[in-house]
C-alpha positions as a printed NumPy array, in Angstrom:
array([[ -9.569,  14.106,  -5.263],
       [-10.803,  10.972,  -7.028],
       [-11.618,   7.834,  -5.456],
       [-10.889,   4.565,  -6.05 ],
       [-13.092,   1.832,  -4.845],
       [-11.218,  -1.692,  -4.512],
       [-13.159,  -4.792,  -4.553],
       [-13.543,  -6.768,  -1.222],
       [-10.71 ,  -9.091,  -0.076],
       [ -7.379,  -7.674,  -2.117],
       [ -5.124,  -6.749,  -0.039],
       [ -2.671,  -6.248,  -2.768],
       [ -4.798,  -3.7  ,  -3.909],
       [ -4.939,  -1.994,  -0.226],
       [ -1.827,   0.241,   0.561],
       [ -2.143,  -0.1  ,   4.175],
       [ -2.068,  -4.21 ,   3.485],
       [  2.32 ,  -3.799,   3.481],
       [  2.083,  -2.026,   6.88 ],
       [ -0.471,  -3.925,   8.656],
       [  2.263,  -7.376,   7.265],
       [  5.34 ,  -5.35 ,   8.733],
       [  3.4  ,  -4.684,  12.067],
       [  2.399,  -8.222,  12.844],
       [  5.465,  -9.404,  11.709],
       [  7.255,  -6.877,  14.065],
       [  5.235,  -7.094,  17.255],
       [  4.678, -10.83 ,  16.562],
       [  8.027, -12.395,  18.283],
       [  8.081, -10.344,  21.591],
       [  7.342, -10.728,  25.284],
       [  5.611,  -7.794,  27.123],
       [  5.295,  -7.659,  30.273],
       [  2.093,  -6.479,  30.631],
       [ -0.749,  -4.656,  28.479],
       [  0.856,  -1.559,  28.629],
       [  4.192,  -2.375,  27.573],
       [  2.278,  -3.961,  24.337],
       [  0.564,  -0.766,  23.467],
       [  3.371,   1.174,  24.357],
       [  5.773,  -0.781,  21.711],
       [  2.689,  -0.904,  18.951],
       [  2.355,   2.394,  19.207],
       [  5.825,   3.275,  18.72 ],
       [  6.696,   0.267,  15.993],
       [  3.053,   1.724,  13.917],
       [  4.805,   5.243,  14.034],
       [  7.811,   4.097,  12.68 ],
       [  6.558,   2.081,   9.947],
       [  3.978,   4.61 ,   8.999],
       [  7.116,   7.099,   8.572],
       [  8.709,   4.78 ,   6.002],
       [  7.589,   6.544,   2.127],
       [  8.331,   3.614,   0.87 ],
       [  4.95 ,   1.484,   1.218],
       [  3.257,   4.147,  -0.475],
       [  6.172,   4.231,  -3.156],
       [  5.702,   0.659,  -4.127],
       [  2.306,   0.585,  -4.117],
       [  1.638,   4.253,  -6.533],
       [  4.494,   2.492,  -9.189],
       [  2.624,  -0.935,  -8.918],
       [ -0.847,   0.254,  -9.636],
       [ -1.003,   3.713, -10.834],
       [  0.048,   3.306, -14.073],
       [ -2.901,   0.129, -14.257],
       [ -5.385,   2.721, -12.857],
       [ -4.619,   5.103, -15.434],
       [ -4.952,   2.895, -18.431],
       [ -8.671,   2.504, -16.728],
       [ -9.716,   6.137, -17.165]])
């Protein structure tokens, strides 16, 4: 396993960045009736996301090949 340190602040650079955007965006417009109806439909909205290859997808074809050219 090798590590790659990102500098401070770039979220394009951050995988999780495209989740964390389709979470707000997500839980953003509802109404929930109380605190645990909120954590109830985060949890369940973060599990789906997190399922979706596709983040990860994106991100590996956007900046391995830019990592690589580093070594």
């Amino acid at each position: 396993m090798e590590f790659v340190f990102i500098p401070p602040y770039s979220p394009t650079l951050n995988a999780i960045e495209p989740l964390w955007k389709s979470l707000k965006r997500d839980i953003s417009p509802q109404i929930y009736e109380n605190e645990d109806h909120f954590r109830e439909f985060l949890t369940e909205t973060f599990l789906r996301l997190s399922h979706r290859v596709s983040f990860a997808v994106d991100w590996i074809e956007t900046f391995l090949p830019k990592i690589q050219r580093l070594h």
